[in-house]
C-alpha positions as CSV (number, residue, x, y, z in Angstrom):
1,X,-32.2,-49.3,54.4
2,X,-33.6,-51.3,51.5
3,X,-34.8,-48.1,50.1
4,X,-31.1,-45.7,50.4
5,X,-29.2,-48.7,48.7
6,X,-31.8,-49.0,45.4
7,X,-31.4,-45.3,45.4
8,X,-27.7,-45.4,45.9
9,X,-27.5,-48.1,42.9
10,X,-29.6,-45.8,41.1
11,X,-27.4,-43.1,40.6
12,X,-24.5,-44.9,40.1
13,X,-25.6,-46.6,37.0
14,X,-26.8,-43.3,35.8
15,X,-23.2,-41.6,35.9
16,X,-21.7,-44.4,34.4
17,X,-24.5,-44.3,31.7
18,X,-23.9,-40.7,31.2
19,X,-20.1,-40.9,30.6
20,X,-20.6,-44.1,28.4
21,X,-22.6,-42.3,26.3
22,X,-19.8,-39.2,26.0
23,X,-17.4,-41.0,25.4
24,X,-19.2,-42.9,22.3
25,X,-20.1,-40.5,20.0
26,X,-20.2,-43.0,17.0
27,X,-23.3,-44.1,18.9
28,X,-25.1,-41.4,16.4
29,X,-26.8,-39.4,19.4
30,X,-25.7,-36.1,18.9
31,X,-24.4,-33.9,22.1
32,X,-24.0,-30.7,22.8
33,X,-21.0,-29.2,24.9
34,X,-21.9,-25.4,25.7
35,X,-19.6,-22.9,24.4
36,X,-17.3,-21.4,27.5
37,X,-18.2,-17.8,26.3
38,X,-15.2,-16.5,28.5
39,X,-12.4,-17.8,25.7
40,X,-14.4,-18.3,22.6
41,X,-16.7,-15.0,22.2
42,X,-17.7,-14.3,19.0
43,X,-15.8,-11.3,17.5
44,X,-18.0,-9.1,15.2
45,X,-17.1,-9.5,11.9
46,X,-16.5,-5.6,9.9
47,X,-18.6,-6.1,6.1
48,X,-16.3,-6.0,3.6
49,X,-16.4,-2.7,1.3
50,X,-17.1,-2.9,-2.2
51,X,-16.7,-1.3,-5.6
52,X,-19.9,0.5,-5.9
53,X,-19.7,1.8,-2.3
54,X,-16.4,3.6,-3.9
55,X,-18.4,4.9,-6.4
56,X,-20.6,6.4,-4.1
57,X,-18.0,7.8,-1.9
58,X,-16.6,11.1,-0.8
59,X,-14.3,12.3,-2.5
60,X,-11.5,15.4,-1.6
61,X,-10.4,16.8,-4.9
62,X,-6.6,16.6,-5.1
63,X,-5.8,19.3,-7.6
64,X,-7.5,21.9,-6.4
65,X,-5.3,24.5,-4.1
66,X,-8.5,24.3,-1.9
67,X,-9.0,20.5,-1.9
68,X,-12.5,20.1,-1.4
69,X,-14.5,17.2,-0.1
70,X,-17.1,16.3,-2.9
71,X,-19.9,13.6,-3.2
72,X,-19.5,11.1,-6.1
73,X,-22.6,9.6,-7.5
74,X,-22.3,6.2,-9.4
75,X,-18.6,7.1,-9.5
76,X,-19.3,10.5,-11.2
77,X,-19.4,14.0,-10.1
78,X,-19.6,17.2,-11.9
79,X,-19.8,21.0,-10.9
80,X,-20.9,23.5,-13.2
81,X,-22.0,23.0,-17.3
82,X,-19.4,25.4,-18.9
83,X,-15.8,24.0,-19.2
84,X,-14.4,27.8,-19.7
85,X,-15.6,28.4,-16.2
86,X,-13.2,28.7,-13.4
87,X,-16.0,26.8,-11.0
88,X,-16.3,24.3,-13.4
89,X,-15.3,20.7,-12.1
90,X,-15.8,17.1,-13.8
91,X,-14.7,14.0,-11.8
92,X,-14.8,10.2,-13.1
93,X,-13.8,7.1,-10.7
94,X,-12.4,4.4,-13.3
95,X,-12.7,0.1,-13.1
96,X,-9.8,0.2,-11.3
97,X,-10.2,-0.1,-8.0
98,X,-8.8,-3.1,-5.8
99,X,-9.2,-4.1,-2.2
100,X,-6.8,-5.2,0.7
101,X,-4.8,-4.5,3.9
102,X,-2.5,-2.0,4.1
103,X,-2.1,-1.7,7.9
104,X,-2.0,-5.0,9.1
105,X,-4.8,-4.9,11.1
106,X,-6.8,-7.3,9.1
107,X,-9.1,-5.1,7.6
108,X,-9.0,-4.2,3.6
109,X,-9.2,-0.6,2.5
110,X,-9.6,-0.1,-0.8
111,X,-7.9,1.4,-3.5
112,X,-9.5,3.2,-6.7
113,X,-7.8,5.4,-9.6
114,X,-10.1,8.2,-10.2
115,X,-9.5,11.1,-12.8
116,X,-10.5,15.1,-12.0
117,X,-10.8,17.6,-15.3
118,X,-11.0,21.0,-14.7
119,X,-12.4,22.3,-18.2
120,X,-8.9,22.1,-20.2
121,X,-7.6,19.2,-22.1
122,X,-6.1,18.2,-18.2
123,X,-6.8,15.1,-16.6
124,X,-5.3,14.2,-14.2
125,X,-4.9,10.8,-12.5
126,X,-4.8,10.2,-8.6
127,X,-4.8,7.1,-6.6
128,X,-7.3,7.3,-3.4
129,X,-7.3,5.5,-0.1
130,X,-10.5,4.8,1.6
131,X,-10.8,3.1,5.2
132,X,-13.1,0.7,6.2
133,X,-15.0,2.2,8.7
134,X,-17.9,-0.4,10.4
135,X,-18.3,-1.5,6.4
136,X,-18.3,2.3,5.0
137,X,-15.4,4.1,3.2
138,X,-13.9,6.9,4.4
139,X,-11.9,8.6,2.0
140,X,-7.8,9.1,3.7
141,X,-5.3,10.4,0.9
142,X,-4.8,10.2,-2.8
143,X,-1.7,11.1,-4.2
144,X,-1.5,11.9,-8.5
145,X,-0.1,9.7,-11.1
146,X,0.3,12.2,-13.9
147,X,-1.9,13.9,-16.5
148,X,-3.8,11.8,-18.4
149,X,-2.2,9.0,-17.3
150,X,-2.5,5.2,-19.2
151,X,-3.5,2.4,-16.5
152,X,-2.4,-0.8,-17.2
153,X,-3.1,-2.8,-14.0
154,X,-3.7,-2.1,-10.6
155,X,-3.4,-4.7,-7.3
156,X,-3.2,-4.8,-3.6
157,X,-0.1,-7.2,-3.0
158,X,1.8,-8.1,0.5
159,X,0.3,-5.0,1.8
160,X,1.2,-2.7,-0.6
161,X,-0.5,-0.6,-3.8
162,X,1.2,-2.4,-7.0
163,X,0.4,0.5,-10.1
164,X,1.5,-0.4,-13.8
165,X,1.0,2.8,-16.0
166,X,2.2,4.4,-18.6
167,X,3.0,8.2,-17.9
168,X,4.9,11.0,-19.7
169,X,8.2,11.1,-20.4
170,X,10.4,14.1,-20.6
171,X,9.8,15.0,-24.0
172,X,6.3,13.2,-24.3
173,X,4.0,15.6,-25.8
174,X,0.6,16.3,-23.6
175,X,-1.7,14.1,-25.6
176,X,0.8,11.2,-25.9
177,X,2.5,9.5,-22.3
178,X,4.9,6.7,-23.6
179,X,6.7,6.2,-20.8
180,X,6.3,2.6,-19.0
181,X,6.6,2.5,-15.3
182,X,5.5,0.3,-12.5
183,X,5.1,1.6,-8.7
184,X,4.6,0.5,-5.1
185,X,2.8,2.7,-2.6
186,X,2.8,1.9,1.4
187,X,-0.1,3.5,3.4
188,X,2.1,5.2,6.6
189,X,0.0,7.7,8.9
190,X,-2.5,7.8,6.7
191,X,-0.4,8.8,3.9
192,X,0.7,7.7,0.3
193,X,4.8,6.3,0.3
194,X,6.7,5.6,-3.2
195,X,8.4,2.0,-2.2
196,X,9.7,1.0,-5.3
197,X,9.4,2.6,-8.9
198,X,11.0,1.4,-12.1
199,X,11.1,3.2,-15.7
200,X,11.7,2.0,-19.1
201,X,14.9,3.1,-20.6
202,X,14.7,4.4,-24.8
203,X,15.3,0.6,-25.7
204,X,12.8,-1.1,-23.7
205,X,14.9,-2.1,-20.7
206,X,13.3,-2.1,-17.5
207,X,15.8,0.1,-15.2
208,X,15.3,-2.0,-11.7
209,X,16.7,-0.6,-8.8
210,X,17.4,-3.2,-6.2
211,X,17.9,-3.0,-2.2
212,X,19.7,-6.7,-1.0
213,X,20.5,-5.7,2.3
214,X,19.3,-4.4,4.8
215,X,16.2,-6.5,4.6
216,X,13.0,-4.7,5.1
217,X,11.9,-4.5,9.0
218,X,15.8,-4.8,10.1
219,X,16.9,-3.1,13.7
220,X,20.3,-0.8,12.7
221,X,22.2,1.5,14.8
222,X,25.1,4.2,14.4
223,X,25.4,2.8,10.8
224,X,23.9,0.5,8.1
225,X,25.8,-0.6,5.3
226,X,24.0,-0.9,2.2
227,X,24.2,-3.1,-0.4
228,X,22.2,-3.7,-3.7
229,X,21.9,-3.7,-7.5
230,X,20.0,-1.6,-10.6
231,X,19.9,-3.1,-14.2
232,X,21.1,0.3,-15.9
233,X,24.1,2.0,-14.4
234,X,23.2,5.8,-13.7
235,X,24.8,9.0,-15.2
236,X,28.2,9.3,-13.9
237,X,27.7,6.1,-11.6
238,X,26.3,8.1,-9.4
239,X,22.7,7.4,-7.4
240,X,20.9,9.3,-4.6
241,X,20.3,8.2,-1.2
242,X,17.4,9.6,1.3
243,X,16.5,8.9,4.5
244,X,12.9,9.8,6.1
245,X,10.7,9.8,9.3
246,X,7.3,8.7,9.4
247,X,6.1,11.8,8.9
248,X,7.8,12.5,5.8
249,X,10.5,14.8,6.9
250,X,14.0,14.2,5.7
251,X,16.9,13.4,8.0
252,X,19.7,12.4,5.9
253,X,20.9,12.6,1.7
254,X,24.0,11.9,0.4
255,X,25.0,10.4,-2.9
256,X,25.7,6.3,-3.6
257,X,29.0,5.4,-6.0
258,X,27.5,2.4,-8.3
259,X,30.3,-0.3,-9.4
260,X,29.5,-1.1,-13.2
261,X,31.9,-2.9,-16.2
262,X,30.6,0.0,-19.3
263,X,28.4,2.6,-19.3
264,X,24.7,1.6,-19.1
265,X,25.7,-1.8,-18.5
266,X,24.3,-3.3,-14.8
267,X,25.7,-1.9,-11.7
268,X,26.3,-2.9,-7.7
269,X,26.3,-0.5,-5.0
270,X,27.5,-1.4,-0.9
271,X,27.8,1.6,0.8
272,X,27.8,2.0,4.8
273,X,25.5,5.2,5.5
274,X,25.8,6.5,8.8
275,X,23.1,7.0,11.4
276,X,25.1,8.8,13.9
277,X,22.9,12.3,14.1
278,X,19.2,10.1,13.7
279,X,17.4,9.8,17.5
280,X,17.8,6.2,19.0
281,X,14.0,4.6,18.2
282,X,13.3,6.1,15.4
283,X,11.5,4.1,12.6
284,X,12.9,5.6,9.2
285,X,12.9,4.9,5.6
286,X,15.8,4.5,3.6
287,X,15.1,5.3,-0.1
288,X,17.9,4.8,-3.1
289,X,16.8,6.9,-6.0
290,X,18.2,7.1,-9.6
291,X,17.2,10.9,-10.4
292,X,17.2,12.2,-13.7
293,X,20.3,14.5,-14.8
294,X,17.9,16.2,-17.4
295,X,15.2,16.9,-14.9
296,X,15.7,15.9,-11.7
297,X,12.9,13.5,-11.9
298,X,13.2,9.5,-10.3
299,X,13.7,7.0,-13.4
300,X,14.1,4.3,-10.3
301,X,13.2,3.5,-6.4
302,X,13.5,1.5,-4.2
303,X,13.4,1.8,-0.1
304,X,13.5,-0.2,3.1
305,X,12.2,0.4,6.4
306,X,14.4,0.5,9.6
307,X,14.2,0.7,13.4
308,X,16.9,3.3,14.7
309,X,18.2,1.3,18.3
């Protein structure tokens, strides 16, 4: 009996020795509490891509008809010694290459201007998209910038491709772009999108073309109404309205009546822009373009993205 009450006494003092000493970690001896595996797992972290990797890429030559898939080497690839020659191929990836994430899953891609000549005095500058693929770039899309392009800057900001570069106006001769612009590109099914693009006018004003409202993400239905601002009024007051799938494909266009004091001077727009004939959950873009009257070409840009309810 003696013998089953020391015991008893025994353990007792042991618990209550064992919780004292959990419950006083300033005590300095260190404990351990195992990690519950079932709620804290270790997720696998995907290696970061890097410059040089880009540089030793694939590449799929943009223009080319055939568009085909080439190996850079230290960011250079070359087909062929004679520039006369029709086979003939010279490709250069620049500095400019930049890294973040354009889908939202928390993964960077990267982003790098590379330049393809073709024997001629052409070169022509493309943006290129590579995925991060288990810590290896896979190339996805490029889309051109112009011939022989001037790159100021290029950035990866709020998920989107910022480009500043000088490219040729209309009546820029070939050797000489002069014609200041800044960009924004959105990565959608794998694909380039223009987001926002602004020109400079003949006396160094910026022509910004605004979007207030509808904020970017918004739900709309049978209509949307449309209000906004650009720095330069258009010709005849007059801008362009487009509206896209994902895909690309255009649904809707009609033109936008700008409210400005003079001619030149800044301008408002609030339109309502109906929906009526777009299918209910359908995510669209709504773009508001100042187009050229000489040529047709956008001197500004700007666009949302919607959810058709």
């Amino acid at each position: 009996m003696l013998y089953r009450s020391f015991t008893l006494l025994f353990v007792v003092l042991a618990l209550a020795s064992l919780a004292c000493g959990l419950a006083s970690p300033a005590s300095g001896v260190p404990v351990t509490v195992p990690v519950q595996e079932a709620t804290l797992a270790p997720t696998a972290s995907i290696p970061e891509l890097t410059g040089q990797q880009l540089k030793n890429a694939q590449y799929q030559l943009g223009a080319r008809d055939d568009h085909p898939v080439i190996q850079m080497i230290d960011g250079l690839y070359q087909q062929g010694t004679d520039p006369a020659s029709v086979e003939y191929a010279s490709v250069a990836a620049t500095d400019f290459i930049s890294f973040g994430d354009l889908t939202g899953d928390g993964v960077n891609e990267g982003a790098a201007l590379v330049f393809e000549n073709y024997g001629g005095t052409g070169s022509f500058g493309f943006l290129a998209i590579y995925a991060n693929v288990n810590g290896l770039p896979v190339f996805l899309t490029s889309t051109m910038i112009d011939d022989r392009p001037i790159i100021n800057n290029m950035s990866i900001r709020d998920g989107e491709i910022f480009l500043d570069a000088t490219v040729h106006g209309f009546d820029d001769p070939g050797c000489c772009p002069m014609l200041a612009t800044t960009r924004r590109y959105a990565l959608v099914n794998n694909q380039l999108r223009l987001t926002n693009y602004t020109t400079a006018a003949a006396d160094g004003v910026q022509r910004v073309l605004e979007i207030s409202s509808p904020a970017n993400g918004t739900e709309v239905s049978d209509a949307v109404q449309m209000t906004g601002s650009i720095s330069i009024a258009p010709f005849e007051n007059n801008l362009s309205y487009f509206i896209y799938d994902e895909m690309g494909n255009q649904l809707a266009a009609g033109p936008v009546n700008v409210t400005a004091p003079d001619f030149g001077a800044p301008g408002t727009f609030d339109q309502s822009i109906s929906l009526a004939d777009i299918p209910a959950n359908t995510i669209v873009y709504l773009d508001i373009q100042d187009l050229s009257a000489a040529d047709g070409t956008i001197l500004a840009l700007d666009a949302v993205k919607l959810t058709v309810k």
